[in-house]
Short mmCIF file of the C-alpha atoms (twelve columns), coordinates in Angstrom:
data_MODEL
# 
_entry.id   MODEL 
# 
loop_
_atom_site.group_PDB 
_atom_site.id 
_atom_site.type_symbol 
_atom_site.label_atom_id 
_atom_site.label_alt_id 
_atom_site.label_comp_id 
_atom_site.label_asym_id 
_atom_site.label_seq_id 
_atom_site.Cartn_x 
_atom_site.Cartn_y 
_atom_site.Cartn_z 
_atom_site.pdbx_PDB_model_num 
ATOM 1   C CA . UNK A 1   -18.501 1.483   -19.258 1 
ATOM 2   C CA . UNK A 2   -17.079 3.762   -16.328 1 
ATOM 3   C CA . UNK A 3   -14.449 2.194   -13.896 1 
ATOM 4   C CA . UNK A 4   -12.850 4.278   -11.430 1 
ATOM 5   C CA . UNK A 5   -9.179  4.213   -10.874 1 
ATOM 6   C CA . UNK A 6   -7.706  4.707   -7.707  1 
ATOM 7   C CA . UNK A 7   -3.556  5.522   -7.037  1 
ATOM 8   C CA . UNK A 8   -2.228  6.004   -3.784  1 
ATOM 9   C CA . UNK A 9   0.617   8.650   -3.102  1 
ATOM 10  C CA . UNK A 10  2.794   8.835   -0.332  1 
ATOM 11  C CA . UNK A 11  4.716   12.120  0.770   1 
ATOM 12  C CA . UNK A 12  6.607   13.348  2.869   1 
ATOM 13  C CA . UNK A 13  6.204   16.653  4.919   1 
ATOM 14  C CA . UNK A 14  8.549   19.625  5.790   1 
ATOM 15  C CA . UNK A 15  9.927   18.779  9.320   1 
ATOM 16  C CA . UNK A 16  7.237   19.706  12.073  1 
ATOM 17  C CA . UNK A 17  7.724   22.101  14.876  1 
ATOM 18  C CA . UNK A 18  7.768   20.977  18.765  1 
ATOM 19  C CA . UNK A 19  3.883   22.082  18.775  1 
ATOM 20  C CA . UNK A 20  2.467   20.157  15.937  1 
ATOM 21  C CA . UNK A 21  4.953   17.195  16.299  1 
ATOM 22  C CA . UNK A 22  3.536   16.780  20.191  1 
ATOM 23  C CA . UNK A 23  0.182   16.706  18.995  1 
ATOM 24  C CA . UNK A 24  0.064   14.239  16.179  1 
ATOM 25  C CA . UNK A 25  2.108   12.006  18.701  1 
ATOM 26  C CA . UNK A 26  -0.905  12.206  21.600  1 
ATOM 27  C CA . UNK A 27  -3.377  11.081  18.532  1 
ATOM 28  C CA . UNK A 28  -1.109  8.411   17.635  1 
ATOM 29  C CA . UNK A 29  -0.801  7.066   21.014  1 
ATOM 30  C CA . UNK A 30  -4.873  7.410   21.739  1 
ATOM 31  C CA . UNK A 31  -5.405  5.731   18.159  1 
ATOM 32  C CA . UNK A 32  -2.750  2.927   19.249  1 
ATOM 33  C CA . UNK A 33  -5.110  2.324   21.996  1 
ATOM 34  C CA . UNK A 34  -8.286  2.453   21.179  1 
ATOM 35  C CA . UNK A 35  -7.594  0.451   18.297  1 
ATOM 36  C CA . UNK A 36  -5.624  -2.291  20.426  1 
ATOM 37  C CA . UNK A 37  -8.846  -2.387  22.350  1 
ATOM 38  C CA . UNK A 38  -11.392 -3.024  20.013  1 
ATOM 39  C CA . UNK A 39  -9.219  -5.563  18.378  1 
ATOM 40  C CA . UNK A 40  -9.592  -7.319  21.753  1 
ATOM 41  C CA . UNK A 41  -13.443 -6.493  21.949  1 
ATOM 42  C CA . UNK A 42  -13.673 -7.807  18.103  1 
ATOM 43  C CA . UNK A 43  -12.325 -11.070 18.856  1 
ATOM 44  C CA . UNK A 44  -13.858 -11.984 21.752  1 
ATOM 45  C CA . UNK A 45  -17.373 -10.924 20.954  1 
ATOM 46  C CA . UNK A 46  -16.911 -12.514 17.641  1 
ATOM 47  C CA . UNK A 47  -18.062 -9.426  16.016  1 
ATOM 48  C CA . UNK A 48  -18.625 -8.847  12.140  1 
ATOM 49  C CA . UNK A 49  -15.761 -6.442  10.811  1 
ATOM 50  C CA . UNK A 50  -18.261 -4.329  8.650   1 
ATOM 51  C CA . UNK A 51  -18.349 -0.886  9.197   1 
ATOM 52  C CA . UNK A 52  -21.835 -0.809  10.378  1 
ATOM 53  C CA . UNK A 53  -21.681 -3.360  12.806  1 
ATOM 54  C CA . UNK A 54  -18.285 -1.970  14.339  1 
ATOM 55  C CA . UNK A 55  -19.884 1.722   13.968  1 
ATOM 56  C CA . UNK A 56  -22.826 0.379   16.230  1 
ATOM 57  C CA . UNK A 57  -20.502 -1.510  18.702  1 
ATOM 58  C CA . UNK A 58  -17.877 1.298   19.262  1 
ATOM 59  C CA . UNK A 59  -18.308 4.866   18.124  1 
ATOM 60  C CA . UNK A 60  -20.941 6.011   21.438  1 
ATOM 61  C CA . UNK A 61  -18.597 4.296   23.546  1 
ATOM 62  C CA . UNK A 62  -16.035 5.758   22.617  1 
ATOM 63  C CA . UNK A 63  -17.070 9.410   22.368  1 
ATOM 64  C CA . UNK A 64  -18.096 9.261   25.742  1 
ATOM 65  C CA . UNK A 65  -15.259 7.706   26.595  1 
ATOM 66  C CA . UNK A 66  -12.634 10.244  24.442  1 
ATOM 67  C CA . UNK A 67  -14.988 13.566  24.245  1 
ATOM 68  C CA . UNK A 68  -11.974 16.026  23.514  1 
ATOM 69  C CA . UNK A 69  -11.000 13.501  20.325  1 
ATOM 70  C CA . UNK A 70  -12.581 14.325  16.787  1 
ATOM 71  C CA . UNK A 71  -15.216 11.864  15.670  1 
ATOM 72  C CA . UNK A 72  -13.131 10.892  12.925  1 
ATOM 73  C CA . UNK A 73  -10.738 9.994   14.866  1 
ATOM 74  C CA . UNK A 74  -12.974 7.130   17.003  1 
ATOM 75  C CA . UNK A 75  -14.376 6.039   13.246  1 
ATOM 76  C CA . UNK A 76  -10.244 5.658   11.838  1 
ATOM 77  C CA . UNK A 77  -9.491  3.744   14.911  1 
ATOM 78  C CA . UNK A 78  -12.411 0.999   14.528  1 
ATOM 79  C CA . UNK A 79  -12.261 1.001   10.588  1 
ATOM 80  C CA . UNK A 80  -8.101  0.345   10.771  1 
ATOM 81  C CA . UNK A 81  -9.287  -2.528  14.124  1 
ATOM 82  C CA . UNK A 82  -11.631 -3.704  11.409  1 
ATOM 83  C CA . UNK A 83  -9.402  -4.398  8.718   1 
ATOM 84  C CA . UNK A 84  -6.626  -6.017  11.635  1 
ATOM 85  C CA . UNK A 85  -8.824  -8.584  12.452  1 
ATOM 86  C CA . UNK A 86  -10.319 -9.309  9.348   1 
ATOM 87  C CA . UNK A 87  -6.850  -9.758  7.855   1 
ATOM 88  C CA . UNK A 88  -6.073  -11.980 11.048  1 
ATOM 89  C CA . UNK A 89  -8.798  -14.111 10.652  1 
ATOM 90  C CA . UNK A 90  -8.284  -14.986 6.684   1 
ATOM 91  C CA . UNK A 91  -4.827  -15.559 7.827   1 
ATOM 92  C CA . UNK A 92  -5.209  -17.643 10.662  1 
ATOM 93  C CA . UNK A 93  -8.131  -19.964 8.473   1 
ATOM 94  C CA . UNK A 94  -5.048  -20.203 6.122   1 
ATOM 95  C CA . UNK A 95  -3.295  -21.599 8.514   1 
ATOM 96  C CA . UNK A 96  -0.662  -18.611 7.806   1 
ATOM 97  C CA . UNK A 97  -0.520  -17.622 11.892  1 
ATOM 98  C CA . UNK A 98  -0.118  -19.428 15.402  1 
ATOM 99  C CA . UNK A 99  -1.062  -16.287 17.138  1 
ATOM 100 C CA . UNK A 100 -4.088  -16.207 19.205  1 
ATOM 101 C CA . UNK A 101 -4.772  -12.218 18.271  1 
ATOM 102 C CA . UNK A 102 -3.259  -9.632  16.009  1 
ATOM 103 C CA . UNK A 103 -1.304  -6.488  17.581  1 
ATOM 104 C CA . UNK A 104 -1.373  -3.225  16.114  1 
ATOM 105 C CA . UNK A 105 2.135   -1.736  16.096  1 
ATOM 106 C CA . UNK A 106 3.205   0.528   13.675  1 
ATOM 107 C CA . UNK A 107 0.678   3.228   14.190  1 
ATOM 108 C CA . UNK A 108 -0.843  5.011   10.980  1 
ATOM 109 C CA . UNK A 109 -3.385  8.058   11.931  1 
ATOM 110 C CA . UNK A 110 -6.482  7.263   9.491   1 
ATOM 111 C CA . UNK A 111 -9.033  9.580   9.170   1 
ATOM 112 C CA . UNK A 112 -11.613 8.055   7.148   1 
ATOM 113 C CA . UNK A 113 -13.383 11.287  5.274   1 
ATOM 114 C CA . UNK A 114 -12.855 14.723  4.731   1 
ATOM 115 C CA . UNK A 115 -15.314 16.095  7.484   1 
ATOM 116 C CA . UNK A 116 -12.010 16.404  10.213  1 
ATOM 117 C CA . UNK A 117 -9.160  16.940  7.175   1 
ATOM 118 C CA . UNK A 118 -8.690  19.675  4.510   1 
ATOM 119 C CA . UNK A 119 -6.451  19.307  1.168   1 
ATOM 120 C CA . UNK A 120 -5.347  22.640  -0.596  1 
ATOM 121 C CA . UNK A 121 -2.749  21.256  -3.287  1 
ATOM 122 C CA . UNK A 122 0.087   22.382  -0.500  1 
ATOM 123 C CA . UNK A 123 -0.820  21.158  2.033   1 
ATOM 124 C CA . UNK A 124 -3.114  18.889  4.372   1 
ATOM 125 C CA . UNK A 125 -4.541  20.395  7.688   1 
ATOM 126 C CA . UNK A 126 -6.251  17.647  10.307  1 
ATOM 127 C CA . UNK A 127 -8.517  18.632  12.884  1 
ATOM 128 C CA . UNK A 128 -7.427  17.074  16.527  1 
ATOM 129 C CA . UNK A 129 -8.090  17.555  20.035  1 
ATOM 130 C CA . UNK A 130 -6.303  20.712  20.223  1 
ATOM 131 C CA . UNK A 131 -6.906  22.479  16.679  1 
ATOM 132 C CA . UNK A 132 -6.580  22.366  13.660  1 
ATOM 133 C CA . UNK A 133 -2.573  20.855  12.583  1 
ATOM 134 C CA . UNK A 134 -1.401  21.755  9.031   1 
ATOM 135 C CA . UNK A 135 1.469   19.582  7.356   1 
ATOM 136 C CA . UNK A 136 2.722   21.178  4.602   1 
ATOM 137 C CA . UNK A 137 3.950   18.936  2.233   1 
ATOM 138 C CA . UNK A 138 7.312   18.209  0.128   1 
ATOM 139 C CA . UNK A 139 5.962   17.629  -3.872  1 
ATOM 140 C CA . UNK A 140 7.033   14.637  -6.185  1 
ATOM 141 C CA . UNK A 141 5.980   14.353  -10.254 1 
ATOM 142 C CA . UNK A 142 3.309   11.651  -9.167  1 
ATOM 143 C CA . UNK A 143 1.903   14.299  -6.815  1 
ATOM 144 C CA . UNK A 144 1.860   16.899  -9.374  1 
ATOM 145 C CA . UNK A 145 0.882   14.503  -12.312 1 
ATOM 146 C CA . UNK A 146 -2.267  13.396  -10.554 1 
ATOM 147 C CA . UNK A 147 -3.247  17.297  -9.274  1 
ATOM 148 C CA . UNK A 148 -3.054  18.605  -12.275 1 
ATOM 149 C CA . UNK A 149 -4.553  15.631  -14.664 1 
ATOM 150 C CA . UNK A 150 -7.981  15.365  -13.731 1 
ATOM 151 C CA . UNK A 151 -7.563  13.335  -10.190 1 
ATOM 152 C CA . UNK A 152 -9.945  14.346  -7.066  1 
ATOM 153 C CA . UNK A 153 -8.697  13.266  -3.671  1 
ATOM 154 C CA . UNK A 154 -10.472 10.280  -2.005  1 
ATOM 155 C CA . UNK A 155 -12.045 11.089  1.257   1 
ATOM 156 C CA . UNK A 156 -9.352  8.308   3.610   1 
ATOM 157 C CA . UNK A 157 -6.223  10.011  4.923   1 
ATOM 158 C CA . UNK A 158 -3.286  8.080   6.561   1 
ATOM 159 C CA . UNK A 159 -0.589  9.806   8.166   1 
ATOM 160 C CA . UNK A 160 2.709   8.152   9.546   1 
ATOM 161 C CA . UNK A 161 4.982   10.583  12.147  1 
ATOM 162 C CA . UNK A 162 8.782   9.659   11.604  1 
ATOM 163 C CA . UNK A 163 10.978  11.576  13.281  1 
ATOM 164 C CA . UNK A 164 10.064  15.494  13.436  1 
ATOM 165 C CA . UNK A 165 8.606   14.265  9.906   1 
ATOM 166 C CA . UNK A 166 4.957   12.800  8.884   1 
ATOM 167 C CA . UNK A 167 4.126   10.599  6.075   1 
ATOM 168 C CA . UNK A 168 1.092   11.054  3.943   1 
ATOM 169 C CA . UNK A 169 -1.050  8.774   2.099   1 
ATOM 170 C CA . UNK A 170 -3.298  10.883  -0.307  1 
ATOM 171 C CA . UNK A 171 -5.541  8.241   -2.459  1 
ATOM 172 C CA . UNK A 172 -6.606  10.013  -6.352  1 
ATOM 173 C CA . UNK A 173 -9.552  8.691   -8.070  1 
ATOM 174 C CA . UNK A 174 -10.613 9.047   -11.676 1 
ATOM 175 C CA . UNK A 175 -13.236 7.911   -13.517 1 
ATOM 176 C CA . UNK A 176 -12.682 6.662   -17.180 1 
ATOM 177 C CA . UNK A 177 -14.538 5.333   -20.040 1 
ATOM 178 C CA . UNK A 178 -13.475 1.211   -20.359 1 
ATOM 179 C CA . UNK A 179 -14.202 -0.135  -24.032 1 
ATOM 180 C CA . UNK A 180 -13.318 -3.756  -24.797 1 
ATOM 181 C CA . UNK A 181 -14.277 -6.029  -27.386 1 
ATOM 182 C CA . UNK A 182 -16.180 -9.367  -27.118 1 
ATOM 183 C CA . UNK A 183 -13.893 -12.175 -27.297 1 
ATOM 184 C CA . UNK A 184 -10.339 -9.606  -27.596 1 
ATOM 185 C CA . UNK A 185 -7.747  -11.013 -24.580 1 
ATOM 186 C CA . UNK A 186 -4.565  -10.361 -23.450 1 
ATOM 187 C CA . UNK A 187 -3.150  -13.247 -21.605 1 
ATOM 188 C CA . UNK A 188 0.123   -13.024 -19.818 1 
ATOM 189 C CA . UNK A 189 2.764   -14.955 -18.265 1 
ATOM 190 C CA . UNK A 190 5.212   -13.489 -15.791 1 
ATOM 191 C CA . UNK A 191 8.796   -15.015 -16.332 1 
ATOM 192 C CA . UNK A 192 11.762  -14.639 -14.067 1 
ATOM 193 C CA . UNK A 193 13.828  -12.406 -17.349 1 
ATOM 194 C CA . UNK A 194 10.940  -11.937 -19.570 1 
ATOM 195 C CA . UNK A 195 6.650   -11.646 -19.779 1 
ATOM 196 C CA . UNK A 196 5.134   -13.315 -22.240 1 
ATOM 197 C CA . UNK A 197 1.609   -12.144 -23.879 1 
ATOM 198 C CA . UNK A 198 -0.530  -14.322 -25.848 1 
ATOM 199 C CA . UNK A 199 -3.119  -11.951 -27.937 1 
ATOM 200 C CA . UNK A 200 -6.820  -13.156 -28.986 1 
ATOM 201 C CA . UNK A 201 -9.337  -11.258 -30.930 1 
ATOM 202 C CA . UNK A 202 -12.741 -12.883 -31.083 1 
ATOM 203 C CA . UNK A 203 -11.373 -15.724 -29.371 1 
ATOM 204 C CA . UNK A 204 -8.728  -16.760 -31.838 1 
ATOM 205 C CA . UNK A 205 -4.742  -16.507 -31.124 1 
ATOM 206 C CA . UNK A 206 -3.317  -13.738 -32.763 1 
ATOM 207 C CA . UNK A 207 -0.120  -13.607 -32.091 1 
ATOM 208 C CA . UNK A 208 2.678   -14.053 -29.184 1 
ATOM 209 C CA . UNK A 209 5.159   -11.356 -27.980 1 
ATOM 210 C CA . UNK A 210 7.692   -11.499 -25.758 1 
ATOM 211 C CA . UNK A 211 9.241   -8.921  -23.935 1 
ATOM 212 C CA . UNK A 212 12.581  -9.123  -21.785 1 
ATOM 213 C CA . UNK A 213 13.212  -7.503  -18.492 1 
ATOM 214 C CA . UNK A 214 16.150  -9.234  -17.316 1 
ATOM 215 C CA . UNK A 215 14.721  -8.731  -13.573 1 
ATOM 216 C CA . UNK A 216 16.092  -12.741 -12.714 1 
ATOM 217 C CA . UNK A 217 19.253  -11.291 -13.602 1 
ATOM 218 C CA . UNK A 218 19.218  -8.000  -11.844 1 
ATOM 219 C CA . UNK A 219 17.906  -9.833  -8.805  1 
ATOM 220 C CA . UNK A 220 21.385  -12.442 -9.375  1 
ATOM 221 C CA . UNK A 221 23.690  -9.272  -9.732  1 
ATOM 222 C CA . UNK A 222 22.616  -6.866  -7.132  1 
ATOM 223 C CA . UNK A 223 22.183  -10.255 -4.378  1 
ATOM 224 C CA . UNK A 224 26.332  -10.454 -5.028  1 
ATOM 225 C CA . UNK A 225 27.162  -6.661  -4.831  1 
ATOM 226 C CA . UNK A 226 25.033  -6.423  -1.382  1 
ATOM 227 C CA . UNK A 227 26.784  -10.003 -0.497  1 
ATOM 228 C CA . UNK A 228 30.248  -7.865  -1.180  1 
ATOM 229 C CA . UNK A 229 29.663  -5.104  0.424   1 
ATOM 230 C CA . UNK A 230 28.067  -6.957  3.531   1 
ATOM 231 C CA . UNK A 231 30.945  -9.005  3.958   1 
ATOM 232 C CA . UNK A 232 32.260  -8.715  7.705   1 
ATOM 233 C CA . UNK A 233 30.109  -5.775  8.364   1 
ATOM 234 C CA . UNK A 234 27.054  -5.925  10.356  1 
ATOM 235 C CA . UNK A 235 24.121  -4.079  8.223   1 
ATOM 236 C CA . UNK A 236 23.374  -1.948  10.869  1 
ATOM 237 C CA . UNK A 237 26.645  -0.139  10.062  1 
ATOM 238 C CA . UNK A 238 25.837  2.974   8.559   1 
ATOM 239 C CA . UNK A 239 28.564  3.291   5.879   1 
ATOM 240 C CA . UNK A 240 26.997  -0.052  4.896   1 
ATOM 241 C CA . UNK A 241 23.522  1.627   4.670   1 
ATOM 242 C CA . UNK A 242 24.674  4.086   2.710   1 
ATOM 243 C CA . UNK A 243 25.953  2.054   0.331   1 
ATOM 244 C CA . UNK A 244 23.290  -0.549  0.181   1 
ATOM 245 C CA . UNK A 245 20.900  2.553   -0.535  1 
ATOM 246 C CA . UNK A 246 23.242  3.911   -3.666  1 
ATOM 247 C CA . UNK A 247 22.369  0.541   -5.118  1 
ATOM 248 C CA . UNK A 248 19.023  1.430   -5.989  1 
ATOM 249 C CA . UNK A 249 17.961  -2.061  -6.409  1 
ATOM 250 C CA . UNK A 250 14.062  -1.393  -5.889  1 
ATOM 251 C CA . UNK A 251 14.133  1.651   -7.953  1 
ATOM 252 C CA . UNK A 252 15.579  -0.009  -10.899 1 
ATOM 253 C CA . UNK A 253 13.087  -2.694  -10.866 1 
ATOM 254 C CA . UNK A 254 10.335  -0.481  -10.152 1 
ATOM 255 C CA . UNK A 255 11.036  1.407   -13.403 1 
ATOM 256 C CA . UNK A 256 11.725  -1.836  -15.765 1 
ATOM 257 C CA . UNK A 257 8.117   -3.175  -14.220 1 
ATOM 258 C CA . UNK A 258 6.248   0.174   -14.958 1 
ATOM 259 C CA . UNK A 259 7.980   0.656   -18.848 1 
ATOM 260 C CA . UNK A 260 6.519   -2.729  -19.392 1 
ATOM 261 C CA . UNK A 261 3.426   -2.197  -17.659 1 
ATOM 262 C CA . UNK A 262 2.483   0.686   -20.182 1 
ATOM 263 C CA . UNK A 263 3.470   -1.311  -23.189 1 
ATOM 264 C CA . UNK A 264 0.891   -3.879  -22.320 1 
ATOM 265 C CA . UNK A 265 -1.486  -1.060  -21.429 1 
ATOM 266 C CA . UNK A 266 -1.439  0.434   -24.514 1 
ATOM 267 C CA . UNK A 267 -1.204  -2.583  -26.528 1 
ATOM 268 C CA . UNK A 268 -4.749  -3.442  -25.055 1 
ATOM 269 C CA . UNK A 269 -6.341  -0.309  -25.302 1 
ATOM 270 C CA . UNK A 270 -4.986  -0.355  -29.222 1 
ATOM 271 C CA . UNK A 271 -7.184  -3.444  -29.546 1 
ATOM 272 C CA . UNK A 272 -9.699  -2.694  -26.904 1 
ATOM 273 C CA . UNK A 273 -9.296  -5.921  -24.889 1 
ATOM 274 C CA . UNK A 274 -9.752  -7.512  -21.528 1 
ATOM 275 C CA . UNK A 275 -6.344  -8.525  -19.601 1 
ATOM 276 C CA . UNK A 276 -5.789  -11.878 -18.127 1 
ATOM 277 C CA . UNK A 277 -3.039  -12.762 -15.388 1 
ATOM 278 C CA . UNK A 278 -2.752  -15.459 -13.270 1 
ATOM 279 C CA . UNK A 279 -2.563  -15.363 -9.256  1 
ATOM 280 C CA . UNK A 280 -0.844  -16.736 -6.883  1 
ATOM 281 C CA . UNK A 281 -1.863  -17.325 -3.176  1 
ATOM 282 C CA . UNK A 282 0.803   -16.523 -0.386  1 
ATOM 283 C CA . UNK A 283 0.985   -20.385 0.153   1 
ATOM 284 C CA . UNK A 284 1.986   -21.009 -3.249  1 
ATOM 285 C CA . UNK A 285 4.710   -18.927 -3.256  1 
ATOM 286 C CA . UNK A 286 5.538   -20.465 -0.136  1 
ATOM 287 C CA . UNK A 287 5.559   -23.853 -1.299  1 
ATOM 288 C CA . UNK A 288 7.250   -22.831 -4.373  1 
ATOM 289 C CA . UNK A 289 10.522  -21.302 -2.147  1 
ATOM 290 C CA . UNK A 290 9.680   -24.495 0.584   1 
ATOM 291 C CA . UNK A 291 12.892  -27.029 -0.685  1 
ATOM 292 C CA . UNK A 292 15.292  -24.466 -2.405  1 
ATOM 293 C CA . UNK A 293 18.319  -22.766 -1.269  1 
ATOM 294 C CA . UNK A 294 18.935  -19.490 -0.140  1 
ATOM 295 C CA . UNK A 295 20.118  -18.690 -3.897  1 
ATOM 296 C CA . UNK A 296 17.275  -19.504 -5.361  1 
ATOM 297 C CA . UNK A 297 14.803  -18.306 -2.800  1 
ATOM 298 C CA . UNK A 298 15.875  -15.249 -3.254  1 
ATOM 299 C CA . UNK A 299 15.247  -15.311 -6.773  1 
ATOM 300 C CA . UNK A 300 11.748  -16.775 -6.391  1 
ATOM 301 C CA . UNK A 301 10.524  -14.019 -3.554  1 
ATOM 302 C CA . UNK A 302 11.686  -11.060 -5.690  1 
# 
């Protein structure tokens, strides 16, 4: 059976000169909005968030309305609008938000195919209203692993301007051949220091394994180090930044999480079976953190 994976990369470009920087900022501002807008037109029409429906509602509006933009452009703005107030509205029947509508505020260009944006392994060039922009871009071993390993580039760009720089979200995709046995499981249970896996093949318990992180105690350890150096400083100091950053707290976990991630991987492609893990809604973890203290909050959000 073929599944397609998909990974998302974010980069970061080289800095941008005064000509390309001012002209990613006008599309950010237009897509800003237009996409404000519809969000308003969305909710009180009560319209469907599928891309058909907001394709018929918007894009000949808008094109007369924004001639000199790229049609790509109009079609990012109502597909991220889309997504805002779908989002809103599974939050708000949740009972997750008081607000009456969503607001879109950190900006991120989306360009939803490649018709109006090129990729050349280097580089990604974006058509807007006045030319073509290119954005060369700064390489990482993800990048490089997923160019050179059989990975196409999806057809959805996202770009992010910070600073004189631009963020770039390139999605891969990859087709591969899923075999898995009738009846062979791998059932796990994520533990504060350790994840535990319960193996089946056809249907029977196999075995149990355990494997220790020690992420509830990284989490205990790293909470009293920023604690110590935060004392009497506000955390907008920036000696305090930079030392918060040389802790490397998210990086650290990060790599613990993936090393175990690939153990269980290949442990279930060695026996070709199906992978079981339980989830948790937002309000359960809220409930769960509800009557603790800070302490042990902190513990139970990380």
């Amino acid at each position: 059976m073929l599944k397609t994976l998909k990974r998302t990369v974010k980069l970061e470009s080289d800095f941008l000169n005064e000509w390309k920087y001012r002209v990613l900022r006008e599309v950010e501002e237009y897509q800003k909005k237009i996409v404000n807008e519809m969000i308003e037109v969305i909710l009180s029409e009560a319209l469907q968030t599928t891309r058909k429906k907001l394709h018929e509602r918007f894009y000949s509006d808008y094109k007369e309305k924004y001639p000199f933009l790229p049609s790509r452009v109009i079609e990012g703005a109502y597909i991220v609008a889309g997504r805002i107030v779908k989002s809103f509205r599974e939050r708000r029947k949740k009972g997750l938000t008081r607000k009456d509508k969503p607001e879109y505020k950190r900006v991120m260009i989306t360009i939803p195919n490649m018709v109006n944006w090129k990729f050349n392994k280097v580089s990604v060039s974006v058509l807007t209203h006045k030319g073509w922009v290119e954005i060369p871009l700064k390489f990482t071993k993800q990048f490089v692993h997923y160019i050179y390993e059989g990975w196409r580039v999806s057809q959805e760009l996202k770009l992010r301007l910070v600073g004189r720089k631009v963020l770039v979200w390139l999605t891969f995709e990859k087709e591969v051949e899923v075999e898995s046995k009738e009846g062979n499981y791998i059932s796990i249970d994520v533990n504060e220091n350790n994840v535990t896996l319960a193996t089946f093949e056809g249907f029977k318990l196999k075995e149990l394994r355990r494997y220790e992180t020690g992420l509830g105690r990284i989490v205990v350890n790293y909470s009293l180090r920023r604690e110590e150096i935060t004392r009497g400083h506000s955390t907008k100091d920036q000696l305090v930044k930079k030392k918060l950053r040389k802790l490397r707290e998210r990086e650290r976990k990060l790599d613990i999480l993936r090393k175990t991630v690939k153990r269980i991987t290949e442990l279930a492609r060695s026996l070709s079976a199906k992978v079981v893990v339980g989830k948790f809604s937002s309000r359960s973890k809220d409930k769960m953190e509800g009557d603790k203290n800070d302490k042990l909050r902190h513990r139970i959000h990380q």
